[in-house]
N, C-alpha and C positions, 0 to 999 in steps of 0.2 A: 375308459381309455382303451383304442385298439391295442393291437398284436405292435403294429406298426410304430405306433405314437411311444408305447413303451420301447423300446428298441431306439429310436433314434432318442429316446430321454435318456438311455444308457450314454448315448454316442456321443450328447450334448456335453452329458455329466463328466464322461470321463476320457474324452478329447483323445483318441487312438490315432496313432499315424496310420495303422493299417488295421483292418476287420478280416479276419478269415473268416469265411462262411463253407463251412462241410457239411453238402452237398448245399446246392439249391434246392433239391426239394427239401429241405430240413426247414426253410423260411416261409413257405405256402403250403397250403392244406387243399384247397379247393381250385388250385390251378393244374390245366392239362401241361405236364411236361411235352406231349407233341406238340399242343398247339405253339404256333409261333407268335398269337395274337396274345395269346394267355401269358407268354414267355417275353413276348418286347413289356406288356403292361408292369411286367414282375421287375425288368430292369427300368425304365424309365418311373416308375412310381417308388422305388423301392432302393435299387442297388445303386442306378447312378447320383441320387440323391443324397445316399451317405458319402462319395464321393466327394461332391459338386459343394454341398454346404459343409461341409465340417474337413473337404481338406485331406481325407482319408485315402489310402489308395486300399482298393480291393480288393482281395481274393477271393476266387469260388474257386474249390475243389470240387470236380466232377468226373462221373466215373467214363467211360470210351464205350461204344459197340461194339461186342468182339470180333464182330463180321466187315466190317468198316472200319474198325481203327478209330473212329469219328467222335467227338461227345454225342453222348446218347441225347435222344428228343429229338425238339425242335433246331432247326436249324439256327434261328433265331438266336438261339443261348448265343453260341459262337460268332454270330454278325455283330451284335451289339460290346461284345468285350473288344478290346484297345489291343492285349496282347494273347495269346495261348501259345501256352508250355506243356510237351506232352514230357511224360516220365514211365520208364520202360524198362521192367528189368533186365539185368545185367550180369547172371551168375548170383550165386546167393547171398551175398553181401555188396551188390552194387547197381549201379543204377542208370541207365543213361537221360539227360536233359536236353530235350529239344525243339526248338523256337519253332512252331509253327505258323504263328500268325502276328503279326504285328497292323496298325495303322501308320506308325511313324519311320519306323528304319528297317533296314536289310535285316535279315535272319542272321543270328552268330550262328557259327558251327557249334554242333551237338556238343556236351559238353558229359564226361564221364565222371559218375558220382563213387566212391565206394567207401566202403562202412571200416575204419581201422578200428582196431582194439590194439592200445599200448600200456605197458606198464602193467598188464594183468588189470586195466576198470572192467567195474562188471560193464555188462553189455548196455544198459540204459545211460552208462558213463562215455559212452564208444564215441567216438568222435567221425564228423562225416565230413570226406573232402573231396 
C-alpha cells in the first residue's frame, strides 16, 4: 500500500470535515518544492482529491519568503489553492489576518488576532480572539 492509498484510508475511515496539513513538504519526499510541475502533480493527485471525494476542506500551512513576503517555492502552490490567508505578527501576543487571495469573493479587511490570558489560565489555557 502507498504513502498515498494509506492517507486517504485514514480520510475514508474517519470522515474529517477538515485536514490540516503542516507544511506541504511534510506530504512528499521526492518532489521539487520550486518546481511548479512537481507542485500542480502534488495538488491535483493529492490535495484536491481529499477535497473533491470525501467533502473535506483543506488546509496547508506554509511558511512565506522573507524577501518577498510570497509562499515560498513554486509559484504553482498559490495558483492552485481557492483561498490564502497570510498571518503576521502583531506585538507579542498578537497577530494580524489577511486575505490575500481568493477565487470567489472580495478580500475582507485584515483582521487583528490577540492572545488574552483571564482569570490567571495558564498560557496553553489563554484564549484567542
Amino acid at each position: 500500500i502507498s504513502y498515498r492509498e494509506a492517507v486517504f484510508a485514514e480520510i475514508e475511515e474517519f470522515k474529517p470535515d477538515a485536514i490540516v496539513i503542516d507544511s506541504s513538504t511534510r506530504i512528499h519526499s521526492t518532489l521539487q518544492e520550486n518546481s511548479n510541475d512537481d507542485m500542480g502533480m502534488l495538488y491535483n493527485l493529492a490535495i484536491r482529491p481529499m477535497s473533491r471525494q470525501y467533502g473535506a476542506t483543506v488546509f496547508i500551512i506554509d511558511h512565506t519568503n522573507k524577501s518577498t513576503g510570497r509562499t515560498r517555492g513554486a509559484g504553482d502552490k498559490r495558483n492552485q489553492s481557492d483561498r490564502v490567508w497570510l498571518i503576521e505578527a502583531n506585538g507579542p501576543d498578537g497577530f494580524i489576518l489577511k486575505h490575500d487571495k481568493s477565487r470567489r469573493n472580495a478580500a475582507p479587511p485584515p483582521k487583528k488576532i490577540k492572545r488574552v490570558v483571564e482569570n490567571h489560565k495558564l498560557s496553553h489555557e489563554a484564549e484567542w480572539r
